[in-house]
C-alpha positions as CSV (number, residue, x, y, z in Angstrom):
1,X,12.9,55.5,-6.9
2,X,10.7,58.7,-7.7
3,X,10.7,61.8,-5.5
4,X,6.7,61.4,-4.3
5,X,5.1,64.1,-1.8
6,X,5.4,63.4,1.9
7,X,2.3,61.9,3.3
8,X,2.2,60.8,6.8
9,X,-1.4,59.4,7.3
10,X,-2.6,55.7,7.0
11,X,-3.0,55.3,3.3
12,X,-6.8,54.4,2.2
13,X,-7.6,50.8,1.4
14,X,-5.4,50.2,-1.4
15,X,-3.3,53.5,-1.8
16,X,0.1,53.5,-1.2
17,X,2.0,56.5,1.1
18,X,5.2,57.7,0.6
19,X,6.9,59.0,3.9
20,X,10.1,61.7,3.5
21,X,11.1,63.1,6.8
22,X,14.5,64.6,6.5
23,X,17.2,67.2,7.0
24,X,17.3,67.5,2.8
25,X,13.1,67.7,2.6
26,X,12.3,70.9,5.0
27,X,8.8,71.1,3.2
28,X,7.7,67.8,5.0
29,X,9.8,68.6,8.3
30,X,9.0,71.5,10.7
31,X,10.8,70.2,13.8
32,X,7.7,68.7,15.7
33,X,7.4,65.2,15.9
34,X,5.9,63.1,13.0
35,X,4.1,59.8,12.9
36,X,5.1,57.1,11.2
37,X,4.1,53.2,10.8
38,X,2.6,51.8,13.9
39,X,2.2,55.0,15.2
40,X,5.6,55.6,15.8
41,X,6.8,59.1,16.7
42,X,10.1,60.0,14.1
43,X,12.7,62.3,15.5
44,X,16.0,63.3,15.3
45,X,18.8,61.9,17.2
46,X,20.7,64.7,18.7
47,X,24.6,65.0,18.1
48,X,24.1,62.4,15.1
49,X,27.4,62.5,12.9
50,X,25.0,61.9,9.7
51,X,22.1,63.5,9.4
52,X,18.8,62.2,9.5
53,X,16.4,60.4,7.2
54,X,12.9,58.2,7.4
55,X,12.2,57.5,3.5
56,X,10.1,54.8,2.7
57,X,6.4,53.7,2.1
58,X,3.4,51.9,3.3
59,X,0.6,50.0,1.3
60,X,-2.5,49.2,3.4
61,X,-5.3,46.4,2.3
62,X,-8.5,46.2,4.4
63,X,-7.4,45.5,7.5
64,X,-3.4,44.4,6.9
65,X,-0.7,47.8,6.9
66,X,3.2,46.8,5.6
67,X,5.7,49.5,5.4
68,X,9.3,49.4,4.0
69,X,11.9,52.7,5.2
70,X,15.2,53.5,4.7
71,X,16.2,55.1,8.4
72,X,19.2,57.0,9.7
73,X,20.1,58.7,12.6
74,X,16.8,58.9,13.6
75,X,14.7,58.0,16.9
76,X,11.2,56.4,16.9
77,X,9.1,56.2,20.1
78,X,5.4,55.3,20.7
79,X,4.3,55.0,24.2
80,X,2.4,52.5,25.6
81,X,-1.5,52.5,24.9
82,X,-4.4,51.8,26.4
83,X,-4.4,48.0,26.8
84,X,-7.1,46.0,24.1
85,X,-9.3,43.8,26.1
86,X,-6.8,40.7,26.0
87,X,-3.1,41.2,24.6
88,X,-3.0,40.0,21.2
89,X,-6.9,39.0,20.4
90,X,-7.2,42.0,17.7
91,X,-4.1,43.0,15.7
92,X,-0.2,41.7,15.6
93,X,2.3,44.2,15.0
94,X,5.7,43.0,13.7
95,X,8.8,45.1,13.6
96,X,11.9,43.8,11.8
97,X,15.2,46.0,11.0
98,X,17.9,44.8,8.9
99,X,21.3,47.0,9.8
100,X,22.6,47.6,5.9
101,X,23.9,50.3,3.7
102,X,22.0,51.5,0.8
103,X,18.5,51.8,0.2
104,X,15.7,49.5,1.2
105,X,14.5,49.0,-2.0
106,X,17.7,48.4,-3.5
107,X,18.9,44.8,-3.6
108,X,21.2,44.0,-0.9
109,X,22.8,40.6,0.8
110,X,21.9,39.4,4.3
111,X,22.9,41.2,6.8
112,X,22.6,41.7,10.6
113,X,18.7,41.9,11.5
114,X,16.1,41.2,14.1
115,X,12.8,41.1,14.7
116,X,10.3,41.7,17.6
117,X,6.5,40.9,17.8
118,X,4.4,43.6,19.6
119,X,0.5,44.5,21.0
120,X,-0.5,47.8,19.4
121,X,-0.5,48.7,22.9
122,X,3.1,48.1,23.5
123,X,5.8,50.6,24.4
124,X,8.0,50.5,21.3
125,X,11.5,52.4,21.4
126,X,14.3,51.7,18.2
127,X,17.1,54.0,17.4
128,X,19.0,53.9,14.0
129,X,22.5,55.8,14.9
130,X,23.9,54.3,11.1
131,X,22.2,53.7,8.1
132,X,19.3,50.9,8.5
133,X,16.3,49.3,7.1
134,X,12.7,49.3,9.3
135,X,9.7,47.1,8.2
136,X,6.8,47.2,9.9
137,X,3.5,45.0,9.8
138,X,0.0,45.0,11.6
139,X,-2.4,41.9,10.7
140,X,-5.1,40.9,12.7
141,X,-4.6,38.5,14.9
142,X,-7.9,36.0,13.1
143,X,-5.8,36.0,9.9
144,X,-2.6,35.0,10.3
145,X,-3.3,31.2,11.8
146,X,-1.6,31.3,14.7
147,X,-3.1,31.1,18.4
148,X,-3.0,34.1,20.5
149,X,-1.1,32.1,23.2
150,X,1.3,30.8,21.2
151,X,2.0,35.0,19.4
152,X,1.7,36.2,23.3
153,X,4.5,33.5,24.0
154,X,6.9,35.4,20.9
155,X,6.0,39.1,22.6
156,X,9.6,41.0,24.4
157,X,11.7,38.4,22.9
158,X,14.1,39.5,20.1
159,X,15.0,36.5,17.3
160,X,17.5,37.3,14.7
161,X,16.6,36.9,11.1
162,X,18.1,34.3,8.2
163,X,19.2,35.1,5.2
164,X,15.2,33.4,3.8
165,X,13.2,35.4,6.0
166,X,15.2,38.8,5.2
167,X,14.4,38.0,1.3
168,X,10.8,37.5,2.3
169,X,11.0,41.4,3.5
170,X,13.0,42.5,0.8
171,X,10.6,40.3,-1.7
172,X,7.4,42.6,-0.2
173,X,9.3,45.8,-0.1
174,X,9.2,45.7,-4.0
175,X,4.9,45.5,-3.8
176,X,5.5,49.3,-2.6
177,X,8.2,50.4,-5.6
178,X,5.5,48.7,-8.3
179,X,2.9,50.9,-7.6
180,X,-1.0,50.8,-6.5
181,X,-3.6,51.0,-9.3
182,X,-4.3,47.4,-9.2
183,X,-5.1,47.2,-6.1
184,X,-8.4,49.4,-6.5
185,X,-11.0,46.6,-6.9
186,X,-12.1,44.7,-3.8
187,X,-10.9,41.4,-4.8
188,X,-7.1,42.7,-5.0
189,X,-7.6,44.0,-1.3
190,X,-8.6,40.9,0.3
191,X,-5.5,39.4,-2.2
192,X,-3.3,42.4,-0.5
193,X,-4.3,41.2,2.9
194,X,-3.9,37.7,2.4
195,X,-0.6,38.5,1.5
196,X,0.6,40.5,3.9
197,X,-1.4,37.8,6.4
198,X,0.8,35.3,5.3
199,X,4.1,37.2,4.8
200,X,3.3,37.6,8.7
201,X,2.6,33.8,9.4
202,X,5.7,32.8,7.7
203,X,8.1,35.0,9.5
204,X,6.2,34.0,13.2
205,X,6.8,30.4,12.3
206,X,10.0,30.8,10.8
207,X,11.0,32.6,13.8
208,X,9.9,29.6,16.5
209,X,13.2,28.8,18.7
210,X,14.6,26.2,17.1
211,X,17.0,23.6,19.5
212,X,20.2,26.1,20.4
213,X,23.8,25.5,21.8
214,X,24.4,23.7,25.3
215,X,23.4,25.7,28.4
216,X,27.1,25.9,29.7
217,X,27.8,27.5,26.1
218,X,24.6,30.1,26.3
219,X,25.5,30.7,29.6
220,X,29.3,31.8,29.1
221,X,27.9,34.1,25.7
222,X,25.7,35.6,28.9
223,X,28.4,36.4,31.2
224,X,30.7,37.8,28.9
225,X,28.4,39.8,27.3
226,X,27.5,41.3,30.6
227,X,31.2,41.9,31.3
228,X,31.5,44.0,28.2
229,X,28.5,46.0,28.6
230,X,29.4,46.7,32.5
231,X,32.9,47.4,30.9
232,X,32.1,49.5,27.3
233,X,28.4,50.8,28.3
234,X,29.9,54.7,28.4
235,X,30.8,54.3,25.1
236,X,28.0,55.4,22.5
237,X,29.5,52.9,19.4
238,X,28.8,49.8,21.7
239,X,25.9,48.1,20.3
240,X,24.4,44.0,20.0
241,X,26.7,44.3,16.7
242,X,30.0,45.2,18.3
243,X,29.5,42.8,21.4
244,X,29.0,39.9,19.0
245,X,32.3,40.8,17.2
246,X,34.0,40.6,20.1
247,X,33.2,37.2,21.2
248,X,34.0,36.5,17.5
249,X,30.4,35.0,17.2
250,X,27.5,36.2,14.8
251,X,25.0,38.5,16.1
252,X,22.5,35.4,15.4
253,X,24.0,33.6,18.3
254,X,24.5,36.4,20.5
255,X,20.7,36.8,20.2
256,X,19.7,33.0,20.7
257,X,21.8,33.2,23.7
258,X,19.2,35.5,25.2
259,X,16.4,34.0,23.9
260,X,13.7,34.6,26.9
261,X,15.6,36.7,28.7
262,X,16.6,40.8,28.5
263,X,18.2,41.1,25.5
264,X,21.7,42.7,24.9
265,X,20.7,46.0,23.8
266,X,18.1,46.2,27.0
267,X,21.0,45.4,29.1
268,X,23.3,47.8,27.2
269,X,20.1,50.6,28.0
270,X,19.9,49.8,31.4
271,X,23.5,49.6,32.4
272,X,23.7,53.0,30.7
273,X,20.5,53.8,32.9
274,X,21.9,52.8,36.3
275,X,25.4,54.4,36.1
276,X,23.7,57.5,35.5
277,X,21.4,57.1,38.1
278,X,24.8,56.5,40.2
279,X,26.2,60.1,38.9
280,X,23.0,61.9,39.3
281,X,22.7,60.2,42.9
282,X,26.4,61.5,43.9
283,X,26.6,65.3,45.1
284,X,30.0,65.7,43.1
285,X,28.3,64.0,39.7
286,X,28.1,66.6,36.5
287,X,25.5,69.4,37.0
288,X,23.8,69.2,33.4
289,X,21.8,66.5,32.4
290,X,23.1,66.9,29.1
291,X,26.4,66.0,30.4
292,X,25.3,62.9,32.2
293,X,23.2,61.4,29.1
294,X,26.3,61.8,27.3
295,X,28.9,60.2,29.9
296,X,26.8,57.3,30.2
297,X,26.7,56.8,26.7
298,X,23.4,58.3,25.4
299,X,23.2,59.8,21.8
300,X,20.2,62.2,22.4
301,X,19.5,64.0,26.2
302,X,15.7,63.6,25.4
303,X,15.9,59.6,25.0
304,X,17.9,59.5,27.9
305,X,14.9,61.4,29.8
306,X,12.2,59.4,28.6
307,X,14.2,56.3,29.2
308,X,15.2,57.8,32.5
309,X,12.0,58.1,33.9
310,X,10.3,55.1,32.7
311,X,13.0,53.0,34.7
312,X,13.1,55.1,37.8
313,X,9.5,56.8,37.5
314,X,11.2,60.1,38.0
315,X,12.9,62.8,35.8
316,X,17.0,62.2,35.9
317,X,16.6,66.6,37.3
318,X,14.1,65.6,40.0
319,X,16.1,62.4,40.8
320,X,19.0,64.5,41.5
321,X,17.1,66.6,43.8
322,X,15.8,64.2,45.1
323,X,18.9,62.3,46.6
324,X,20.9,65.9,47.0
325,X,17.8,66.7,49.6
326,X,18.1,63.0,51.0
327,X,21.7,63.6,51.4
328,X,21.3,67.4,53.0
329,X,18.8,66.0,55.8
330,X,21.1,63.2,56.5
331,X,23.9,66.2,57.6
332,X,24.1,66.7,60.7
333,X,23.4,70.7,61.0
């Protein structure tokens, strides 16, 4: 793929962006936070063992924006907006990663992947510890053929993706490697936008819950799960991936087994969440926060805050003061 100049706005109709946010590109990095697709703020994880890349590239029509990156070791945030007048009655935003080596505009097999359906005024939080592949799509809502009800119905649930629908992303990733200059006239952007419209239809249909396992099977996937993440949540490698090994099922099936419920990697966060909410509560816990994010499994201190205080509603520092000074009037004097 050819070296290209960072850019990090929204293309214009038809122009394609190239994004190159790294540790080996200081000309497009100067340690502040940068935006991405969907508005999402790219950072650093701290104490990463590789270091950190977002290269990739996004083609807008119209009204349709697709992106394809290649991610490591990288955390992207974007905090919940200002709600639209209904959930879901202007754009859908799709997020889908596919955990693989290599580059994502390299051919590659299926692999473990998953995707969510968001409001653009969603809360979205993804970490990429290991080398990973992020696509990203925002159609409006009027074009993709779908009620509103029925995308609603699809929002905080997590579906794991075939082998078909991962070739449909890889299959669009290549629009972005072929380059732009036919897309100048205005009949190729509504063609770009029907596209990308129904690249998004297909993967919201193809994505429907389809008839799963017996309920006394889902439910014993559930328990153990929750066993090993009560168990292994302290330790930083234990991810959806690893938990699915160990019940020597696919990560498919771990997924369907949660299907409407938290999913495994919300219950690893707020396992991780609590105990440290139990150390920070306790007057003999670790004095640094640092220390804590790190005991209970956290990769970077500042997710941990941000995750810390959207749980609890308080810092993980003024939570600690806040039980120490609980504790202290208790005493008798």
């Amino acid at each position: 793929m050819a070296e290209s100049p960072g850019r990090y706005d929204v293309p214009p109709p038809g122009a394609i962006a190239w994004l190159d946010v790294s540790a080996e590109n200081p000309d497009t990095w100067s340690g502040r936070l940068r935006t991405g697709p969907l508005g999402l703020q790219i950072a650093p994880m701290r104490n990463a063992r590789a270091a950190y890349f977002f290269k990739g590239a996004r083609l807008r029509g119209t009204r349709c924006v697709w992106s394809a990156s290649t991610v490591s070791s990288t955390e992207l945030y974007r905090p919940a907006r200002a709600a639209v007048p209904a959930p879901f009655d202007s754009n859908v935003q799709l997020l889908a990663r596919i955990d693989a080596e290599g580059s994502v505009f390299d051919p590659a097999g299926p692999a473990p992947a998953a995707l969510r359906v968001h409001d653009p005024a969603d809360e979205i939080t993804e970490q990429f510890a290991g080398n990973g592949h992020l696509f990203t799509l925002s159609v409006p809502h009027a074009v993709i053929g779908l009620e509103a009800p029925a995308i609603k119905a699809m929002a905080d649930r997590t579906y794991g993706l075939s082998p078909f629908q991962q070739q449909l992303l890889r299959s669009a990733a290549g629009l972005l490697v072929a380059g732009g200059e036919e897309f100048e006239s205005a009949a190729s952007l509504v063609g770009v936008d029907r596209y990308l419209a129904g690249l998004a239809g297909l993967l919201l249909r193809t994505a429907v819950s389809r008839p799963g396992p017996d309920l006394a099977h889902v439910e014993s996937i559930r328990l153990r799960t929750d066993a090993i993440i009560f168990e292994q949540a302290a330790d930083p490698e234990l991810t959806p991936a690893i938990i699915a090994a160990q019940l020597n099922i696919s990560l498919r099936q771990l997924y369907r087994a949660f299907t409407g419920t938290e999913s495994p990697a919300s219950r690893i966060r707020r396992r991780r969440l609590e105990r440290a909410a139990e150390i920070l509560a306790a007057r003999s816990g670790p004095g640094h926060v640092e220390r804590v994010a790190v005991e209970c499994g956290f990769a970077s201190a500042e997710y941990f805050s941000r995750a810390f205080r959207r749980e609890f509603g308080l810092s993980p520092r003024a939570y600690r003061s806040a039980h120490r000074d609980s504790a202290g009037a208790r005493t008798p004097g």
